[in-house]
C-alpha positions as CSV (number, residue, x, y, z in Angstrom):
1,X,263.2,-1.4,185.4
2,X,261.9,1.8,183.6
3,X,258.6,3.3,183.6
4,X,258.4,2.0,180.2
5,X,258.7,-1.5,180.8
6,X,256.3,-1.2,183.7
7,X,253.5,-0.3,180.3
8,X,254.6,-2.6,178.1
9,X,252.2,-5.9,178.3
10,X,253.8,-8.8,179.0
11,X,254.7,-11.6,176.2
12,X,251.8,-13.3,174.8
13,X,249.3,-11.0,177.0
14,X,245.9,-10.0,175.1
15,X,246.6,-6.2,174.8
16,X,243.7,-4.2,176.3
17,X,241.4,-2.7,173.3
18,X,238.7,-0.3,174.5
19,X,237.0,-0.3,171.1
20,X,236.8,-4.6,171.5
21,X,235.4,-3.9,174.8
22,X,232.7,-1.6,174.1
23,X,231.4,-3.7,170.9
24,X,231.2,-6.6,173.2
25,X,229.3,-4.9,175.8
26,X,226.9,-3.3,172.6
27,X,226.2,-6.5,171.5
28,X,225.7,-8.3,175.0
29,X,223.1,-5.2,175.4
30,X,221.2,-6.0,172.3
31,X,221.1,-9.7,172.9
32,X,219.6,-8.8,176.5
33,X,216.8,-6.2,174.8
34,X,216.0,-9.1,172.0
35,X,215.6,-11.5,175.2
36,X,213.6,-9.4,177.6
37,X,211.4,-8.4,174.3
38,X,210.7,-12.3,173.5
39,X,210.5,-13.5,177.0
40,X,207.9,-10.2,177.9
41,X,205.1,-11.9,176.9
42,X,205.7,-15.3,178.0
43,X,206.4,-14.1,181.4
44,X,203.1,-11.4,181.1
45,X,201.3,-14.8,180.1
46,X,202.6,-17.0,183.0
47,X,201.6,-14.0,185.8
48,X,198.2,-13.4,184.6
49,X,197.5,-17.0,184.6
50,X,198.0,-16.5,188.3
51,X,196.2,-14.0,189.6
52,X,191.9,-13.7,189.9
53,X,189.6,-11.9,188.3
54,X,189.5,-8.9,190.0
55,X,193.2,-8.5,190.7
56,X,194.0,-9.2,186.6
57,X,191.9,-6.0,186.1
58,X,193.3,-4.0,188.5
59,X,197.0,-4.7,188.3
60,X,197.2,-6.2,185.1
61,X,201.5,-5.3,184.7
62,X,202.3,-6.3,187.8
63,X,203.5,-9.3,189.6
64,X,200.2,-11.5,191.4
65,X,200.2,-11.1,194.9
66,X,198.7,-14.3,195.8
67,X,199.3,-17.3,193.3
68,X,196.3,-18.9,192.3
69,X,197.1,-22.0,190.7
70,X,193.0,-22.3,190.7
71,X,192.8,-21.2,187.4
72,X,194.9,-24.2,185.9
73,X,192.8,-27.0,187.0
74,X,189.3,-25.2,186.1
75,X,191.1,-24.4,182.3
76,X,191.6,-27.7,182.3
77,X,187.8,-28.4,183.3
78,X,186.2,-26.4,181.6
79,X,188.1,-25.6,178.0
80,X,188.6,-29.6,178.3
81,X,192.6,-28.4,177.7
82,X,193.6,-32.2,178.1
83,X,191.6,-33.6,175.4
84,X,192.9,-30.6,172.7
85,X,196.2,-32.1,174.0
86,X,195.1,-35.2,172.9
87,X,194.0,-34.9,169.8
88,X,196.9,-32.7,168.7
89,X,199.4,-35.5,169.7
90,X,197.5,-37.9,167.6
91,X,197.4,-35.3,164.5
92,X,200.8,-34.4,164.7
93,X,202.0,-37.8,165.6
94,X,200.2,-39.2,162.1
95,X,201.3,-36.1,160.2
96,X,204.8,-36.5,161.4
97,X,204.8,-40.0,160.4
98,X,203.8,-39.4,157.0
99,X,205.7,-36.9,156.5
100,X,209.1,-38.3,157.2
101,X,207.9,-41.5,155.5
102,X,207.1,-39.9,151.9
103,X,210.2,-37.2,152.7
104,X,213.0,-39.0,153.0
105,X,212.1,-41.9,150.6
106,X,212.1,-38.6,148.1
107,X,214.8,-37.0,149.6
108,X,217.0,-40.3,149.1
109,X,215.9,-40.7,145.3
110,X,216.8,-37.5,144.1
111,X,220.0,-37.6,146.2
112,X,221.4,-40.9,145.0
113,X,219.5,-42.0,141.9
114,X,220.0,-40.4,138.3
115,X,217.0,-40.3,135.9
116,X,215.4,-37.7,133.1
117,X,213.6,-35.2,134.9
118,X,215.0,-34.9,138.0
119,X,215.9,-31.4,137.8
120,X,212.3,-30.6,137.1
121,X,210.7,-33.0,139.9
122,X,213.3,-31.3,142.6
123,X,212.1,-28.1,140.9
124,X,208.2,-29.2,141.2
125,X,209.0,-29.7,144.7
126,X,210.2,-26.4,145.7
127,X,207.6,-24.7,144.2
128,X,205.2,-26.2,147.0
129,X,207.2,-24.3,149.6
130,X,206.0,-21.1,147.7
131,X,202.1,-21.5,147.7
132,X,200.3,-20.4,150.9
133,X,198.1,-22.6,152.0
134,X,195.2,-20.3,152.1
135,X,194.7,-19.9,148.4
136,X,194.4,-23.3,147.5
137,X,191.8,-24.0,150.2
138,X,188.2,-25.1,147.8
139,X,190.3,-27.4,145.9
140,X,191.6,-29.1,148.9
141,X,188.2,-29.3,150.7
142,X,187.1,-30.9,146.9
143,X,189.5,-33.5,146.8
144,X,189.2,-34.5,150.7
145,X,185.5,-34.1,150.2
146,X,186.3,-36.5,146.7
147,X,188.5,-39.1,149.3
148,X,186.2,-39.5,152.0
149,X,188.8,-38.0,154.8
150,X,187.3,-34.7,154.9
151,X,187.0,-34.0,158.8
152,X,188.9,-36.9,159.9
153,X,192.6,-36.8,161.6
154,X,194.3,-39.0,159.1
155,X,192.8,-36.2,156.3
156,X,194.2,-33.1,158.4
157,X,197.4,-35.1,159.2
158,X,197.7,-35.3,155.1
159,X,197.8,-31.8,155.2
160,X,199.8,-30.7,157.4
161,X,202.4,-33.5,155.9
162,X,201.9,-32.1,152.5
163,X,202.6,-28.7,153.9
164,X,205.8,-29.5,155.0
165,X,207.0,-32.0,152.5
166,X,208.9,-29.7,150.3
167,X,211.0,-28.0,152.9
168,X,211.7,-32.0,154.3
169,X,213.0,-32.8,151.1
170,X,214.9,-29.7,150.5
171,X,217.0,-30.3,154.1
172,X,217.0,-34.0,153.7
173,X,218.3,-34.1,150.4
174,X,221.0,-31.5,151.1
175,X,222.1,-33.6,153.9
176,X,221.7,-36.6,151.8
177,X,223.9,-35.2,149.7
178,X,227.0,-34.9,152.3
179,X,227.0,-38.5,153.3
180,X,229.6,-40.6,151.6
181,X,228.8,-43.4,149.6
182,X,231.0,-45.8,150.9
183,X,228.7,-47.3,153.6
184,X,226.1,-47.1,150.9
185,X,227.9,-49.3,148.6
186,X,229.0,-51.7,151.6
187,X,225.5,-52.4,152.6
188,X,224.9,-53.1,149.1
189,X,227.4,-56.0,148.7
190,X,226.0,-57.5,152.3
191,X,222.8,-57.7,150.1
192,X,220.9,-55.0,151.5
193,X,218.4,-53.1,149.0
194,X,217.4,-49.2,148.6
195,X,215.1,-49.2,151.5
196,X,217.1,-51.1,154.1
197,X,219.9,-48.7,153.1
198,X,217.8,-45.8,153.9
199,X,216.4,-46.4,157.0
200,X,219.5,-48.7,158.5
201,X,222.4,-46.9,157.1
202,X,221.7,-43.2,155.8
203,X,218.7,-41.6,158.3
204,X,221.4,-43.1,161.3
205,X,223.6,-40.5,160.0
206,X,221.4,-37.8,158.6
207,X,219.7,-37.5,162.6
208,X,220.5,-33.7,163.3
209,X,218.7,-33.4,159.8
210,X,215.9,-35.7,160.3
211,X,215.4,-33.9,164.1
212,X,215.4,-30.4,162.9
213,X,212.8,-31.8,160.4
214,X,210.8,-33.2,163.0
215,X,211.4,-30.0,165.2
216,X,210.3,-27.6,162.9
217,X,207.5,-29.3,161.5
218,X,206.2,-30.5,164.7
219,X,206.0,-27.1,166.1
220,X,204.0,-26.1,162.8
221,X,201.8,-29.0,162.8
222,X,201.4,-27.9,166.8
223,X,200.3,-24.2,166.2
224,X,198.4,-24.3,163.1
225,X,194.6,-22.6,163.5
226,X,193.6,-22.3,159.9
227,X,193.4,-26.2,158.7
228,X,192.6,-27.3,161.4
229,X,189.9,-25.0,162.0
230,X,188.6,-25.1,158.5
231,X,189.2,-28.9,158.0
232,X,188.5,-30.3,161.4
233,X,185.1,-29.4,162.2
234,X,183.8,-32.0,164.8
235,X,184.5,-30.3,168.0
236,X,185.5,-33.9,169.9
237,X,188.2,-34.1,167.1
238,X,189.8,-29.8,167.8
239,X,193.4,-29.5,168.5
240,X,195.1,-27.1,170.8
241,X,194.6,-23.9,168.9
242,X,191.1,-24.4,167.7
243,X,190.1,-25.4,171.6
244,X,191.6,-22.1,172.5
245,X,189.8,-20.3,170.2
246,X,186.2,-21.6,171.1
247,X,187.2,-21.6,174.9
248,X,188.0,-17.5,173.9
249,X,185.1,-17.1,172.2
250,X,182.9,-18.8,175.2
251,X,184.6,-17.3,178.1
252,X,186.2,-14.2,176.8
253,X,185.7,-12.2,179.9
254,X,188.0,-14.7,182.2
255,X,191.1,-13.4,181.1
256,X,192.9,-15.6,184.2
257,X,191.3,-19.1,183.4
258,X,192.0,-18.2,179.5
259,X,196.1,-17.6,180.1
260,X,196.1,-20.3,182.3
261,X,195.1,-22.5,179.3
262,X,197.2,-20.8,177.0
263,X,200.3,-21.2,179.5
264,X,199.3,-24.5,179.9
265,X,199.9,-25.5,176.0
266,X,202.8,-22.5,175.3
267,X,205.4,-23.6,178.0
268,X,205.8,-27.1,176.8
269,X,206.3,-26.7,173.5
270,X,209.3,-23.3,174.8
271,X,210.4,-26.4,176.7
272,X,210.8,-28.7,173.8
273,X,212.0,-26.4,171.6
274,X,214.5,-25.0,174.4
275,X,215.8,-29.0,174.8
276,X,216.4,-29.2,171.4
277,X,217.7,-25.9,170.2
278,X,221.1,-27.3,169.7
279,X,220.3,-30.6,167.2
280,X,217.8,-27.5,165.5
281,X,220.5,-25.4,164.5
282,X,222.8,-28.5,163.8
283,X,220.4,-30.1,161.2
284,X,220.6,-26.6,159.6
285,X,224.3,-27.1,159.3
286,X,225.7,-30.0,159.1
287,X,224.4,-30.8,155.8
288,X,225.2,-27.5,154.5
289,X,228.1,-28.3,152.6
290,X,230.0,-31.3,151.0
């Protein structure tokens, strides 16, 4: 055997590329820096939550040196964290509700159904995805005002479904879309009309979609400050980020007590999202194409 053969890789062997190597290593390194740079303050949040007063201001960086778990109970206590918890489950619960109600009924008419117009309905649709909020906020308090829901959940749960209705139908249609028609028509010759073919035969297989709806929209609905700050004025009725805010605006000096609260709400919904990154991404592409 010649020192030839001894280099020469052996049959079906991956042949050694340095260049393949030190791409893969590059890109490992990036991923680690975008980690460490999203997980920084999450983890800056969880240690402050744990040390006092005094200790926060003096070693403020640093790791606590005595956990003081303390702070947790008294921001519940105190910034009444449970009860924001409470009332943002109900919101988001009714908003959520309405939302895939009114979505997917749309969704499933422009998917299946042919009519004049629907080219410029879908296109109506859309256009809602490109209007901020912010601008069209005196008409809206005029026509909750006009309604009678003004300061109510069900009103603020409107919003926050209207908010996120065109983006629902966008996905849900799409998906929609990529769903043969052959169970459809089956159903139909058992009897079974538009509805009952919806929500028995189409959302069953449209769930990544309908999940990464209810993901997205859920952690919207979850975070939002500005309706629900502006629309929501009764303080027995404030969600999670409104509580935060008047807890901050109270207490401002307790740094501690305050991350405590803020960890408190933050890590579940990292959790949530963390559980259900994979049907997230899924509903993003499943229904992408035909």
């Amino acid at each position: 055997m010649t020192d030839a053969t001894l280099r020469t890789p052996a049959a079906g062997a991956p042949a050694f590329r340095p260049g393949v190597l030190g791409g893969r290593l590059l890109a490992y390194a990036a991923l680690l820096i975008a980690v460490m740079q999203a997980m920084g303050p999450v983890v800056w949040v969880i240690a402050g939550s744990l040390k006092d007063r005094s200790e926060f201001y003096v070693n403020p960086w640093g790791a606590p040196q005595a956990w003081n778990w303390a702070n947790y109970s008294e921001a519940f206590e105190i910034a009444h964290v449970g009860d924001y918890i409470v009332n943002s489950l109900i919101t988001v619960g009714m908003g959520l509700a309405i939302l895939m109600f009114t979505a997917s009924t749309t969704a499933y008419a422009l998917a299946r159904f042919r009519f004049r117009g629907q080219g410029a309905v879908l296109g109506l649709i859309l256009c809602t995805m490109m209007i901020p909020p912010d601008i069209l906020t005196i008409p809206i308090f005029v026509t909750m005002r006009e309604l009678g829901i003004l300061g109510t959940r069900f009103g603020l749960a409107c919003l926050y479904a209207a908010g996120g209705f065109g983006m629902a139908v966008f996905l849900l249609r799409s998906y929609f879309l990529a769903i043969p028609t052959d169970l459809e028509e089956a159903a139909v010759i058992e009897g079974a009309g538009p509805l009952k073919v919806l929500w028995f035969v189409i959302l069953p297989l449209a769930l990544p979609g309908v999940l990464a709806v209810i993901i997205i929209q859920s952690m919207s609905m979850w975070n939002d400050l500005y309706l629900a700050f502006v629309f929501l004025r009764d303080p027995d009725l404030a969600t999670v980020p409104v509580g935060l805010l008047n807890f901050f605006q109270r207490d401002q000096i307790d740094w501690p007590r305050l991350l405590a609260a803020l960890s408190a709400l933050t890590v579940p919904v990292l959790i949530f999202y963390a559980m259900f990154q994979r049907r997230f991404v899924e509903g993003f592409t499943a229904g992408a194409v035909k």
